[in-house]
PDB file of N, CA, C, O and CB in Angstrom:
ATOM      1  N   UNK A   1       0.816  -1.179   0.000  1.00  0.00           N
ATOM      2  CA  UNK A   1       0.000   0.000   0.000  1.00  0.00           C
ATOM      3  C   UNK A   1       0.874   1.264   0.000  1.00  0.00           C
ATOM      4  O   UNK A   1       0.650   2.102  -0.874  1.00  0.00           O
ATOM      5  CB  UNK A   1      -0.936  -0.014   1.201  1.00  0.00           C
ATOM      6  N   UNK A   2       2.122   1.540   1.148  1.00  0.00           N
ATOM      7  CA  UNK A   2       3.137   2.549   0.929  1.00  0.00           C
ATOM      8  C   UNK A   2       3.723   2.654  -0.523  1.00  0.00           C
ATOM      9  O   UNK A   2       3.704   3.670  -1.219  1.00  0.00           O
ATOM     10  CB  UNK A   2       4.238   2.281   1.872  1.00  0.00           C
ATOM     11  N   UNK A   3       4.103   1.765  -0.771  1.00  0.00           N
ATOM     12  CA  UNK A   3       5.213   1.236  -2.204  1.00  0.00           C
ATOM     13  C   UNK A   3       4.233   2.128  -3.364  1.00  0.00           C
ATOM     14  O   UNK A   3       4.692   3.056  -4.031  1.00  0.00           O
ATOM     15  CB  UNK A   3       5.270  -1.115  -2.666  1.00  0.00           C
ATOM     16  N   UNK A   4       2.881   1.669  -3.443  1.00  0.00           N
ATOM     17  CA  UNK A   4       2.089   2.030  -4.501  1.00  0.00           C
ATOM     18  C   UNK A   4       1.599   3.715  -4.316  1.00  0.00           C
ATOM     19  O   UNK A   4       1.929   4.551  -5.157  1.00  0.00           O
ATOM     20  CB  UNK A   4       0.827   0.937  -4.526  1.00  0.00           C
ATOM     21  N   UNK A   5       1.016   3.962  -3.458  1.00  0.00           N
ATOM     22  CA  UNK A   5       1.180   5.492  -3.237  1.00  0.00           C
ATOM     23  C   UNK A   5       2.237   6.389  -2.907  1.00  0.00           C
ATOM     24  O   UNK A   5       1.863   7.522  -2.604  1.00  0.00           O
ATOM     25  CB  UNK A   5       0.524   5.771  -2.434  1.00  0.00           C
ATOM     26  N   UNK A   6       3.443   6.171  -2.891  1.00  0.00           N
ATOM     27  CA  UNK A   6       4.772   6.704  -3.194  1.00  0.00           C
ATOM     28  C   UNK A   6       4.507   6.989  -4.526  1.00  0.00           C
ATOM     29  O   UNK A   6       4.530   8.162  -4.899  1.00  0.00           O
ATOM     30  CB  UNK A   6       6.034   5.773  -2.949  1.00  0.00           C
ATOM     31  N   UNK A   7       4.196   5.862  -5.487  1.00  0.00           N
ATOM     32  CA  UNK A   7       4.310   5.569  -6.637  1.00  0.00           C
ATOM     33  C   UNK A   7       3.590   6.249  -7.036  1.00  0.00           C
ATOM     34  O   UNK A   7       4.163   7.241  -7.488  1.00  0.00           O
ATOM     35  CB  UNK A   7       4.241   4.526  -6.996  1.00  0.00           C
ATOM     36  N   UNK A   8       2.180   6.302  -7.176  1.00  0.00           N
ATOM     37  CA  UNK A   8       1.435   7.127  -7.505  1.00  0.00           C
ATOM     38  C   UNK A   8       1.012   8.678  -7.366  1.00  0.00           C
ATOM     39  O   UNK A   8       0.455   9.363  -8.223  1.00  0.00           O
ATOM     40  CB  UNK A   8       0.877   6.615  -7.297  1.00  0.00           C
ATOM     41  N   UNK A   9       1.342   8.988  -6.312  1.00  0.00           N
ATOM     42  CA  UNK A   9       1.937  10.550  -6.274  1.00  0.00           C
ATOM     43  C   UNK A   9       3.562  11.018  -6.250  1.00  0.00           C
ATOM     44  O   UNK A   9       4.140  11.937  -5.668  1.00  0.00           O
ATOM     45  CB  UNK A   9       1.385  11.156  -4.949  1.00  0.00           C
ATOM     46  N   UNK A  10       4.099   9.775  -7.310  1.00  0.00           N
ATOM     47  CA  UNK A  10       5.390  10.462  -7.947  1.00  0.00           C
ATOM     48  C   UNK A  10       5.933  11.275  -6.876  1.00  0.00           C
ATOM     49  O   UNK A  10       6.212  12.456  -7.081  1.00  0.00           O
ATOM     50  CB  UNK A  10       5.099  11.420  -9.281  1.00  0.00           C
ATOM     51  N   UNK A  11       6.148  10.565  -5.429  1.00  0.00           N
ATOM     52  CA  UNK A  11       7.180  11.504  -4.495  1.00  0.00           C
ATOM     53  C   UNK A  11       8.296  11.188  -4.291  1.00  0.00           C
ATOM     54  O   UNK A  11       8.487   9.986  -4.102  1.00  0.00           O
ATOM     55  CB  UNK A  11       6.878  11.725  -3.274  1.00  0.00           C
ATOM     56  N   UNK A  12       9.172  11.883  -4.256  1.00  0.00           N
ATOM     57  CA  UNK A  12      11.134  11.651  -4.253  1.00  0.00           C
ATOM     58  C   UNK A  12      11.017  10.637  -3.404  1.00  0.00           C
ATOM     59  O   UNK A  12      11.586  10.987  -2.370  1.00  0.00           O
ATOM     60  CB  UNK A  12      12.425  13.040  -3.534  1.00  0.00           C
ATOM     61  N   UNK A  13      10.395   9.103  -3.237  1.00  0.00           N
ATOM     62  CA  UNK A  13      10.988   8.393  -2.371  1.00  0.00           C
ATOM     63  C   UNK A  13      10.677   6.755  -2.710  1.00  0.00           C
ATOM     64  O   UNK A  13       9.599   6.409  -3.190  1.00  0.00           O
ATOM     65  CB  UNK A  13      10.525   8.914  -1.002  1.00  0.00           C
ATOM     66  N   UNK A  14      11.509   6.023  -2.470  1.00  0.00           N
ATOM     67  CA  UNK A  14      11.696   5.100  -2.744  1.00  0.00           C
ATOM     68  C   UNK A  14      11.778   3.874  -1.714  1.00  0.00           C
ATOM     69  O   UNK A  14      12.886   3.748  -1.193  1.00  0.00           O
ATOM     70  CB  UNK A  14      12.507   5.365  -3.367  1.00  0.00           C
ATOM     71  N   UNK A  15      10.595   2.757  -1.250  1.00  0.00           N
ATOM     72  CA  UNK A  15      11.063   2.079  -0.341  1.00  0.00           C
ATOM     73  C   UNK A  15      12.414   0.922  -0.731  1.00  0.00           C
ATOM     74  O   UNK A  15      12.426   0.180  -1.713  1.00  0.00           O
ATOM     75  CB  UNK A  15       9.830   1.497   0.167  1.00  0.00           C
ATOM     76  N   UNK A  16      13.308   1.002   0.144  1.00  0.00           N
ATOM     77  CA  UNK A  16      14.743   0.114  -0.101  1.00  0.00           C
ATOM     78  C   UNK A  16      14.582  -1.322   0.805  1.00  0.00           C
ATOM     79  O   UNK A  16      15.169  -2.385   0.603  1.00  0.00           O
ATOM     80  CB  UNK A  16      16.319   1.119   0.555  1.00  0.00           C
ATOM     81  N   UNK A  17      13.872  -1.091   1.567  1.00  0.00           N
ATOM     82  CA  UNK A  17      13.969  -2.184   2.974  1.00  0.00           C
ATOM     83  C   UNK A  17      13.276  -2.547   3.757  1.00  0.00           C
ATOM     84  O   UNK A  17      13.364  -1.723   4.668  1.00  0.00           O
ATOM     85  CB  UNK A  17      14.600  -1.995   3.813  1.00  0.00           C
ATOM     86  N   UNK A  18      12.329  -3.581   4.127  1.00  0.00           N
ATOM     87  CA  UNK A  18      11.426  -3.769   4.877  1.00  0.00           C
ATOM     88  C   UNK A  18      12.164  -5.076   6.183  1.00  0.00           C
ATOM     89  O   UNK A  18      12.123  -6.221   5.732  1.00  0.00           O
ATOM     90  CB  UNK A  18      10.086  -4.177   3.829  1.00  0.00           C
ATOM     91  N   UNK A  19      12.610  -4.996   7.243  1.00  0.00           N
ATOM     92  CA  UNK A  19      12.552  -6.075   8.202  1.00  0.00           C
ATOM     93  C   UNK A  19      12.521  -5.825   9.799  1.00  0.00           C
ATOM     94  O   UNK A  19      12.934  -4.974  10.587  1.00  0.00           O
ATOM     95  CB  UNK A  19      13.679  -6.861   7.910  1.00  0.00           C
ATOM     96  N   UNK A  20      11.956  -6.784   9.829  1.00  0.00           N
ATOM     97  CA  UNK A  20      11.140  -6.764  10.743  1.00  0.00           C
ATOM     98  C   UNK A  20       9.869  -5.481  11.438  1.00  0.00           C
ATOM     99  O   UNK A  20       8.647  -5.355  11.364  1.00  0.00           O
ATOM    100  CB  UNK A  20      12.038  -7.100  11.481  1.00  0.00           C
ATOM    101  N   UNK A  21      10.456  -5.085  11.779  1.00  0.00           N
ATOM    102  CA  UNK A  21       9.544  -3.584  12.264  1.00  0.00           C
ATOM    103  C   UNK A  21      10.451  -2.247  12.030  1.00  0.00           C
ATOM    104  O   UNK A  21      10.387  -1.303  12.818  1.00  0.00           O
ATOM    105  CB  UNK A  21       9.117  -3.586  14.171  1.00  0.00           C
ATOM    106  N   UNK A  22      11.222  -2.242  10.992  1.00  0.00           N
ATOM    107  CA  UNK A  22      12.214  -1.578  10.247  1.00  0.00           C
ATOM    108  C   UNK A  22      11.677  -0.900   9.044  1.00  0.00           C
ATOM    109  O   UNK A  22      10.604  -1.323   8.613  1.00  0.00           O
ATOM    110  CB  UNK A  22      13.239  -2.496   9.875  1.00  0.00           C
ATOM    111  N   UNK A  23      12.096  -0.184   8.602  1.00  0.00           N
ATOM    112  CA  UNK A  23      11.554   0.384   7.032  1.00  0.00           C
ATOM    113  C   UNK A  23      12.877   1.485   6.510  1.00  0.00           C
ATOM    114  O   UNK A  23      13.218   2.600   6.905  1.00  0.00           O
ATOM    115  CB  UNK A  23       9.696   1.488   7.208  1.00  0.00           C
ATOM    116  N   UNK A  24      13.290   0.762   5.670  1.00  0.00           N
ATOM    117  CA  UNK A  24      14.612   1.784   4.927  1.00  0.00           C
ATOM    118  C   UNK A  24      13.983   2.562   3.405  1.00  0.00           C
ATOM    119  O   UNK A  24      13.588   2.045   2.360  1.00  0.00           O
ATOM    120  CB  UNK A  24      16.272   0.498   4.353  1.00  0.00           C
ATOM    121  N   UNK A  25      14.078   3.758   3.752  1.00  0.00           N
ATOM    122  CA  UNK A  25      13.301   4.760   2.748  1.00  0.00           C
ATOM    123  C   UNK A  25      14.388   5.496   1.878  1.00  0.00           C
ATOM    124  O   UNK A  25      15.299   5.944   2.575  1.00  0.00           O
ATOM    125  CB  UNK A  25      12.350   5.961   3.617  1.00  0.00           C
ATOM    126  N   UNK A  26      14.504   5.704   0.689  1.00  0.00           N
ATOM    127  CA  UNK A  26      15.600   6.424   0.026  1.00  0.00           C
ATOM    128  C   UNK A  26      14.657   7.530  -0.292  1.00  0.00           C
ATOM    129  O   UNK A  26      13.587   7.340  -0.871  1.00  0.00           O
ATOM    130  CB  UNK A  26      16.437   5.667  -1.282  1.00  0.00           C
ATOM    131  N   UNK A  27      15.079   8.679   0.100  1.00  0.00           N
ATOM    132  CA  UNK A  27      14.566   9.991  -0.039  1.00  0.00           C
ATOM    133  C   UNK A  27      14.936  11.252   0.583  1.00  0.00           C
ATOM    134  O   UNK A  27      15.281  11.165   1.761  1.00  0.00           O
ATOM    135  CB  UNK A  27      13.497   9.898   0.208  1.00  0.00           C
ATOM    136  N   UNK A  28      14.941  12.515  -0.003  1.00  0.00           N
ATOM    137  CA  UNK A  28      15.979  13.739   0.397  1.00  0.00           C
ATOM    138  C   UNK A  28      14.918  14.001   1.617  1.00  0.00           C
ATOM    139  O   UNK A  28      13.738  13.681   1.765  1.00  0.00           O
ATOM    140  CB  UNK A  28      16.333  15.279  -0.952  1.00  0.00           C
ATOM    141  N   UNK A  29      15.677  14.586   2.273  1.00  0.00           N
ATOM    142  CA  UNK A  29      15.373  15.214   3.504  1.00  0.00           C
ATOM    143  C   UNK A  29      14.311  15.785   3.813  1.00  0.00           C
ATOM    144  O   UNK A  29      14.504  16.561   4.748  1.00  0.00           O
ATOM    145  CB  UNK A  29      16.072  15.970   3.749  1.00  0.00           C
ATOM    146  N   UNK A  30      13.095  15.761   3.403  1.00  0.00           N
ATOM    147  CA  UNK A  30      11.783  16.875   3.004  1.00  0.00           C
ATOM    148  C   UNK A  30      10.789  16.128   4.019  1.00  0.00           C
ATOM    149  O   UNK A  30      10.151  15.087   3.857  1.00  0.00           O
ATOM    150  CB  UNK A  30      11.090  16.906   1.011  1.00  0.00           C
ATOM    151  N   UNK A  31      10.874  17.075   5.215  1.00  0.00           N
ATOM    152  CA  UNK A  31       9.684  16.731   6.235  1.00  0.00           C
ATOM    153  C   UNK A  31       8.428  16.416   5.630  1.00  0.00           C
ATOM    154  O   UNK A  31       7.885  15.518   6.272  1.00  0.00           O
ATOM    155  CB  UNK A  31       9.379  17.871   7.174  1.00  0.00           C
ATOM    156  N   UNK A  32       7.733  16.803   4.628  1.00  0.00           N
ATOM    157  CA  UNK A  32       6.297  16.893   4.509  1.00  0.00           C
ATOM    158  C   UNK A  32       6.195  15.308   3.676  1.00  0.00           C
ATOM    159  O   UNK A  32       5.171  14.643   3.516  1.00  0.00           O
ATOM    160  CB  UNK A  32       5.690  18.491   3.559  1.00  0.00           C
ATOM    161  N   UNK A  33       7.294  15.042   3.320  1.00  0.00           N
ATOM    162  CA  UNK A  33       7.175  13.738   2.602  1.00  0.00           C
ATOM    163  C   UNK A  33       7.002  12.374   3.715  1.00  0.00           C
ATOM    164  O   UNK A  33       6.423  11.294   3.830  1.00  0.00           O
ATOM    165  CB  UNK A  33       8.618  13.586   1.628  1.00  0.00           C
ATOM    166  N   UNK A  34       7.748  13.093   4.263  1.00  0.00           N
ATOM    167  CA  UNK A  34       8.455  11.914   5.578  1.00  0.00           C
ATOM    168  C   UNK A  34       7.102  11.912   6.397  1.00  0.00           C
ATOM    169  O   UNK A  34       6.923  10.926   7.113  1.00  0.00           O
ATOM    170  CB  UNK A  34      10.150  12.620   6.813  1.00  0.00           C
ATOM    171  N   UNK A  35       6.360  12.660   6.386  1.00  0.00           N
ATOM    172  CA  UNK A  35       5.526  12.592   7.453  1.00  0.00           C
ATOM    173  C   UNK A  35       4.177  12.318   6.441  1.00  0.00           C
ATOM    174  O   UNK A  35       3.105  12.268   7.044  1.00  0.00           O
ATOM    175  CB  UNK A  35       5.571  14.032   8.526  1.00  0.00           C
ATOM    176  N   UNK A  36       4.148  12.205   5.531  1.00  0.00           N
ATOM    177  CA  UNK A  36       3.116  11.429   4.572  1.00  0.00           C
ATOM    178  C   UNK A  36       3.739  10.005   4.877  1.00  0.00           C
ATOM    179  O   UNK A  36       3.121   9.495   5.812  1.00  0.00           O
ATOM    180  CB  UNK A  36       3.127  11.923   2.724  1.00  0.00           C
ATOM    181  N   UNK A  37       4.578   9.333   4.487  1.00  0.00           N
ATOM    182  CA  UNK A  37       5.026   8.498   4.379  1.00  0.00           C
ATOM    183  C   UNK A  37       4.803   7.543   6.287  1.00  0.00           C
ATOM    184  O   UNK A  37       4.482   6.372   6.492  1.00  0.00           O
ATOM    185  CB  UNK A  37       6.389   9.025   3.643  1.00  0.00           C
ATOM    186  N   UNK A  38       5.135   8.647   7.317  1.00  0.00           N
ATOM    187  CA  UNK A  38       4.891   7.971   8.275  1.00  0.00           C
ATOM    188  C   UNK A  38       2.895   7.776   8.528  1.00  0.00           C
ATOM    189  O   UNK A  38       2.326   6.743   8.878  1.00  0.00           O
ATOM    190  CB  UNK A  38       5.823   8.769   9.440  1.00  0.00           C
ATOM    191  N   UNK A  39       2.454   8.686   8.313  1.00  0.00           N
ATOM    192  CA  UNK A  39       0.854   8.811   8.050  1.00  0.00           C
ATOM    193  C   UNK A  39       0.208   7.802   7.552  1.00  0.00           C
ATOM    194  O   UNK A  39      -0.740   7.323   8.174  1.00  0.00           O
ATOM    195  CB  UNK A  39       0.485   9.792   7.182  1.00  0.00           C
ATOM    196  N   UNK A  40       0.707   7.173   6.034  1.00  0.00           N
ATOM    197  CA  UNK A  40       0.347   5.852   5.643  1.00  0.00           C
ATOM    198  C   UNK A  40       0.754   4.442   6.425  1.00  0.00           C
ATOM    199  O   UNK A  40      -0.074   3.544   6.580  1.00  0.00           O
ATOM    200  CB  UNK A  40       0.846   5.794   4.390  1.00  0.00           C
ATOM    201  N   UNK A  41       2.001   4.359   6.857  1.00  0.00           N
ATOM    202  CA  UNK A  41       2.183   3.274   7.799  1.00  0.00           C
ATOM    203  C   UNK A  41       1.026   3.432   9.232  1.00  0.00           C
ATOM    204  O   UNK A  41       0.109   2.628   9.393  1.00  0.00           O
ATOM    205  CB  UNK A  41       3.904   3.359   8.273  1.00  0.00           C
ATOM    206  N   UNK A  42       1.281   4.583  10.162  1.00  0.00           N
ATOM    207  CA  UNK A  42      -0.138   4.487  10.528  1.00  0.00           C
ATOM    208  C   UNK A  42      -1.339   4.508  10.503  1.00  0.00           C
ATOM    209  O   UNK A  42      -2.083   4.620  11.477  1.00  0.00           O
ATOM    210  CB  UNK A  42      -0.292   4.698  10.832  1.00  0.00           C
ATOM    211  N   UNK A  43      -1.703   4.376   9.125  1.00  0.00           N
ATOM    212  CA  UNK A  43      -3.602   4.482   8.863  1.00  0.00           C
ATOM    213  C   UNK A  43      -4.433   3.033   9.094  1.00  0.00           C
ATOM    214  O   UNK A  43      -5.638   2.780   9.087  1.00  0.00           O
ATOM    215  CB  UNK A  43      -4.024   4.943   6.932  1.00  0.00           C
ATOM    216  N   UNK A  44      -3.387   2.302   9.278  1.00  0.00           N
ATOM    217  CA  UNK A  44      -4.267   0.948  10.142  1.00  0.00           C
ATOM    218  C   UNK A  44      -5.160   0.992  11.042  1.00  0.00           C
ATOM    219  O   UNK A  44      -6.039   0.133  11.123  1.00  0.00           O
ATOM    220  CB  UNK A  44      -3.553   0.143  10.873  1.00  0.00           C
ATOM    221  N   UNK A  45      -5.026   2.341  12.119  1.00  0.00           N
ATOM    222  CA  UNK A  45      -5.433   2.444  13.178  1.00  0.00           C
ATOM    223  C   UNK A  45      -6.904   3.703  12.892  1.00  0.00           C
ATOM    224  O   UNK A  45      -7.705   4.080  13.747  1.00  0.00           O
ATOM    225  CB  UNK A  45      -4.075   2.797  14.146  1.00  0.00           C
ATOM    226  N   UNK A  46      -6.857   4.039  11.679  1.00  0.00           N
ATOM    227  CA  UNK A  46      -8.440   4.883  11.290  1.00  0.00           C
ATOM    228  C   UNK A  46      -9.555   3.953  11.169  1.00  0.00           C
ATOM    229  O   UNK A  46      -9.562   2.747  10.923  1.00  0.00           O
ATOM    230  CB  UNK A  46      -8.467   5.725   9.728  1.00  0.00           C
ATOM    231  N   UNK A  47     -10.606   4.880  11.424  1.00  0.00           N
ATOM    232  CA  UNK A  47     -11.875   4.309  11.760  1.00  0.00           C
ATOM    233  C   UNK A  47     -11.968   3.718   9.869  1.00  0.00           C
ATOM    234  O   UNK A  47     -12.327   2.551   9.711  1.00  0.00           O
ATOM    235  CB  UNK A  47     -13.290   5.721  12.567  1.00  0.00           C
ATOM    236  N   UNK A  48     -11.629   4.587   8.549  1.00  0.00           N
ATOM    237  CA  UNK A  48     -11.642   4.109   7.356  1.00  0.00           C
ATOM    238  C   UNK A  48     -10.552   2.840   6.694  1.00  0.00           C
ATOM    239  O   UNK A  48     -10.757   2.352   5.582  1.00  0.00           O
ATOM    240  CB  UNK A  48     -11.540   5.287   6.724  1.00  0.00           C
ATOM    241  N   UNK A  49      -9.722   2.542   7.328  1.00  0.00           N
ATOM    242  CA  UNK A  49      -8.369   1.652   7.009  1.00  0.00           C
ATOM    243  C   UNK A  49      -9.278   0.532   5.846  1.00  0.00           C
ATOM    244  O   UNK A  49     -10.507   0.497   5.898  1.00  0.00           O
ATOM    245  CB  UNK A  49      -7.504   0.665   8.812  1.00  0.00           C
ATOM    246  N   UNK A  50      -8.908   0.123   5.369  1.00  0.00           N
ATOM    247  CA  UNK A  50      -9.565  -1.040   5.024  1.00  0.00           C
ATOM    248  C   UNK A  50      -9.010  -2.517   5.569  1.00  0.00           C
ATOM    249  O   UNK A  50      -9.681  -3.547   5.502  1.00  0.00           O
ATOM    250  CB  UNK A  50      -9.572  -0.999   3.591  1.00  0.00           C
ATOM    251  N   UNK A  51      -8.304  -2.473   5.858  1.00  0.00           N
ATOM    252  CA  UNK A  51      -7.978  -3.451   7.176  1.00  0.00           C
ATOM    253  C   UNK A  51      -7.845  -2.869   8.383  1.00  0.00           C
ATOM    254  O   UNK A  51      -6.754  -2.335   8.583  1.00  0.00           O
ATOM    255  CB  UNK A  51      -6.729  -4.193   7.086  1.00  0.00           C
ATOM    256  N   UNK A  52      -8.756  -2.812   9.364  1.00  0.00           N
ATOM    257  CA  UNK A  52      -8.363  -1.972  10.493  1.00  0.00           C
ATOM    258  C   UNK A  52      -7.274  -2.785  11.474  1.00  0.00           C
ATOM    259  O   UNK A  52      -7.107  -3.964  11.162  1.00  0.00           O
ATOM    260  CB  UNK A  52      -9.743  -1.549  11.324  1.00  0.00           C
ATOM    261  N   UNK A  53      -6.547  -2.312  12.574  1.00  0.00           N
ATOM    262  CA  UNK A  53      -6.081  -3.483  13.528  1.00  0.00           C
ATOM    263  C   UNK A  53      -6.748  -2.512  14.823  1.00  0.00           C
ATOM    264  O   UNK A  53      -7.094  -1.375  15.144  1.00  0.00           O
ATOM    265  CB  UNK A  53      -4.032  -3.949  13.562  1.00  0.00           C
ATOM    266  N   UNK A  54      -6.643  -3.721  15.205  1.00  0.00           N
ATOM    267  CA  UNK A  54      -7.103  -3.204  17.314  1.00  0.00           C
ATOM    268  C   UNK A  54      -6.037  -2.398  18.049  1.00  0.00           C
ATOM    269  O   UNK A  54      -6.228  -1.521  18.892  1.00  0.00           O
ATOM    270  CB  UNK A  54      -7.171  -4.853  18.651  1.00  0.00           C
ATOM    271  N   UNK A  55      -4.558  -2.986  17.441  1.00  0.00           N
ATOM    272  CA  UNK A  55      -3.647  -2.040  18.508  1.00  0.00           C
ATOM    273  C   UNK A  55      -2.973  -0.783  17.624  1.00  0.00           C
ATOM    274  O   UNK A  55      -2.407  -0.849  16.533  1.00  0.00           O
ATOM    275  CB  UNK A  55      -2.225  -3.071  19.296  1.00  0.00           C
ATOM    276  N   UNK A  56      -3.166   0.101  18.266  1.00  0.00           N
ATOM    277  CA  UNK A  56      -2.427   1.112  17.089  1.00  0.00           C
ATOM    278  C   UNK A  56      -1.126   1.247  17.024  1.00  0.00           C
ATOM    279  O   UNK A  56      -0.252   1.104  17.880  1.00  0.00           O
ATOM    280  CB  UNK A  56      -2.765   2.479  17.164  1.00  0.00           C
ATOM    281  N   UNK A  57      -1.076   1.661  15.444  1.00  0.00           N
ATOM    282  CA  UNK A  57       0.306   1.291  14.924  1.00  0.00           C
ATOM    283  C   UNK A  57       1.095   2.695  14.881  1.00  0.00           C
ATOM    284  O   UNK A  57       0.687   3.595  14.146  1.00  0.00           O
ATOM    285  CB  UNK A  57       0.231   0.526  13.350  1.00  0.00           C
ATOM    286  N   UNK A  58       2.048   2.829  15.557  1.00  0.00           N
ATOM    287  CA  UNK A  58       3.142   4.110  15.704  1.00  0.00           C
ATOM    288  C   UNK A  58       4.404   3.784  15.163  1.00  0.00           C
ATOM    289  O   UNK A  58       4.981   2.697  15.197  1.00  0.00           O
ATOM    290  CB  UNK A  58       3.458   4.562  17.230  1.00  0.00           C
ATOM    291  N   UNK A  59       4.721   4.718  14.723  1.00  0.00           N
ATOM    292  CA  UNK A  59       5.790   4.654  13.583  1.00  0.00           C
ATOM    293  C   UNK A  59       6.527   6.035  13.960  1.00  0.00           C
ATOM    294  O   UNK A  59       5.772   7.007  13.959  1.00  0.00           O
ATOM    295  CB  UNK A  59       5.096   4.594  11.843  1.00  0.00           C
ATOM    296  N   UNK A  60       8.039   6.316  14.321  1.00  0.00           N
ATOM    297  CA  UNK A  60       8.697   7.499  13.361  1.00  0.00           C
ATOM    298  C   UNK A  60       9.777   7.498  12.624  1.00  0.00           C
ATOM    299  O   UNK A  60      10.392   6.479  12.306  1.00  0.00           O
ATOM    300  CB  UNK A  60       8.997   8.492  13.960  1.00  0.00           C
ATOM    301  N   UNK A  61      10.138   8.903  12.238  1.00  0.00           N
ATOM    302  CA  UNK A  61      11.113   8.550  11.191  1.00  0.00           C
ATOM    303  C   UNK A  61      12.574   9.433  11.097  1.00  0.00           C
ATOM    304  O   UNK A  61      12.630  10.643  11.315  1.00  0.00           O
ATOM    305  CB  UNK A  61      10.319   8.711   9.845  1.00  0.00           C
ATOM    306  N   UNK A  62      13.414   8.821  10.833  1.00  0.00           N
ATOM    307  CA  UNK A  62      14.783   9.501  11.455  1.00  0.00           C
ATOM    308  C   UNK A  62      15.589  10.089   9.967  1.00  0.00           C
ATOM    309  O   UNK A  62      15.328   9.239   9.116  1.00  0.00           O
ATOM    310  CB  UNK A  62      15.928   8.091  12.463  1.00  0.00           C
ATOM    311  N   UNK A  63      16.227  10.908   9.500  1.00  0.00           N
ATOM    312  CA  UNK A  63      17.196  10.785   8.658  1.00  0.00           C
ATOM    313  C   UNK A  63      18.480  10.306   9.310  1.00  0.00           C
ATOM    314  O   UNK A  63      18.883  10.315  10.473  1.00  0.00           O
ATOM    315  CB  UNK A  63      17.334  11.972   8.005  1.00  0.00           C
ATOM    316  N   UNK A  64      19.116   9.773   7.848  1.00  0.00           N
ATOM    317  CA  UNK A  64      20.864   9.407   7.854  1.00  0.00           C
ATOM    318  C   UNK A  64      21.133   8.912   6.672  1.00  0.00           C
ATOM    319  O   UNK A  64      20.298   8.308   6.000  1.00  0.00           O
ATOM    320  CB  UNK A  64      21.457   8.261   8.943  1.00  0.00           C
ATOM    321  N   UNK A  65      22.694   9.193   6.206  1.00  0.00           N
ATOM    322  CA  UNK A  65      22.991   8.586   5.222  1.00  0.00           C
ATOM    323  C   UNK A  65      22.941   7.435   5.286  1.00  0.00           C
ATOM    324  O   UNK A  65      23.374   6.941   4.245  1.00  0.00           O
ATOM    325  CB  UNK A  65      23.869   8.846   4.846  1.00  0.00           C
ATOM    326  N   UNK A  66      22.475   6.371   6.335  1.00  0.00           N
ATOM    327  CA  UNK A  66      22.640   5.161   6.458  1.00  0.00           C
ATOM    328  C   UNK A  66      21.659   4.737   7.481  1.00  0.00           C
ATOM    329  O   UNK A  66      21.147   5.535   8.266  1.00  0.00           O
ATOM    330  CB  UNK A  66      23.956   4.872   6.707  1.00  0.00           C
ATOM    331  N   UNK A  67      21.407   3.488   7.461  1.00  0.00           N
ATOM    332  CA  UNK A  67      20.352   2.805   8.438  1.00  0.00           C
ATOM    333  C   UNK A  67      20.788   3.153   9.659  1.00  0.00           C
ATOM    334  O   UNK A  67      20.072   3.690  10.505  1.00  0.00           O
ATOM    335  CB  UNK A  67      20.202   1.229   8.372  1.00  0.00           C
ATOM    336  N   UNK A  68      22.166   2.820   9.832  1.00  0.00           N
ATOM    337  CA  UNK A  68      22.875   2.464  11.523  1.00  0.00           C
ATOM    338  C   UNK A  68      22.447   4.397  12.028  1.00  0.00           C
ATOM    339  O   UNK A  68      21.758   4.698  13.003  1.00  0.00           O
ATOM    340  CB  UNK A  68      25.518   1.847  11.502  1.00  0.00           C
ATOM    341  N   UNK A  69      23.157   5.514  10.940  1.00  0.00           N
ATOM    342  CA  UNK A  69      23.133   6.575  11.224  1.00  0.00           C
ATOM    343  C   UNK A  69      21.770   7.319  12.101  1.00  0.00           C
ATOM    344  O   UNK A  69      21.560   7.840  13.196  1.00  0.00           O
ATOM    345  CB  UNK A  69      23.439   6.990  10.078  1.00  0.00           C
ATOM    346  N   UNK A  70      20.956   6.953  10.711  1.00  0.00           N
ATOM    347  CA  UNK A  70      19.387   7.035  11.339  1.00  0.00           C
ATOM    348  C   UNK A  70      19.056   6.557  12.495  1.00  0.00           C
ATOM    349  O   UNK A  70      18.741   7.329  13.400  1.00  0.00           O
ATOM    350  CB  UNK A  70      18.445   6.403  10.618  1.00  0.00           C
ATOM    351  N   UNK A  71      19.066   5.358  12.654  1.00  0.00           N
ATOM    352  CA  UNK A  71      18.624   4.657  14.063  1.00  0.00           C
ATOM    353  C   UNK A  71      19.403   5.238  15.262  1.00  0.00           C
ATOM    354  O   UNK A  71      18.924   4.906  16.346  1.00  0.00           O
ATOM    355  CB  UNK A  71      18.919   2.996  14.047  1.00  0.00           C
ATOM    356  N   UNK A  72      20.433   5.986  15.314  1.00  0.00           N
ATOM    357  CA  UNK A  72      20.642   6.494  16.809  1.00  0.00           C
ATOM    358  C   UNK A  72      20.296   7.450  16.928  1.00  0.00           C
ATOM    359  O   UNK A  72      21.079   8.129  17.593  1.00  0.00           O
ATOM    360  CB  UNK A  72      21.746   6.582  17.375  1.00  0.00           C
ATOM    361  N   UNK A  73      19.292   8.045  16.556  1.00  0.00           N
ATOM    362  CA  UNK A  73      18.488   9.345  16.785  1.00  0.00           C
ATOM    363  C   UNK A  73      18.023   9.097  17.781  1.00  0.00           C
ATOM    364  O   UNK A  73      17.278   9.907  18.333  1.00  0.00           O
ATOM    365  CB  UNK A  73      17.496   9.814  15.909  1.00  0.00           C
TER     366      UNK A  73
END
């Protein structure tokens, strides 16, 4: 669902990596993207989701030139 609406509104970003409860995103630095991008990982938890879940899903998101970089935010 992320992968395809990236795609479809043609935004500078690219998913690289999915594991475990991880997500590696290639994309320039642009808050408003990043926070679309975190918005769709949490829409599980809207009353509209089309799969809803019971526990809500929180997500954020770090820059770095690199996974390791990012993650010690």
């Amino acid at each position: 669902m992320v992968d395809r609406a990236i795609r479809e509104q043609n935004l500078p970003a690219r998913l690289m990596l999915s594991v475990h409860d991880e997500i590696g995103v290639s994309m320039p630095q642009d808050d408003a993207v990043r926070d679309q991008i975190v918005k769709w990982y949490t829409y599980f938890s809207a009353a509209d989701a089309p799969i809803r879940m019971r526990v809500p899903i929180v997500a954020s998101a770090e820059y770095g030139v690199n996974w390791w970089e990012a993650s010690k935010n």
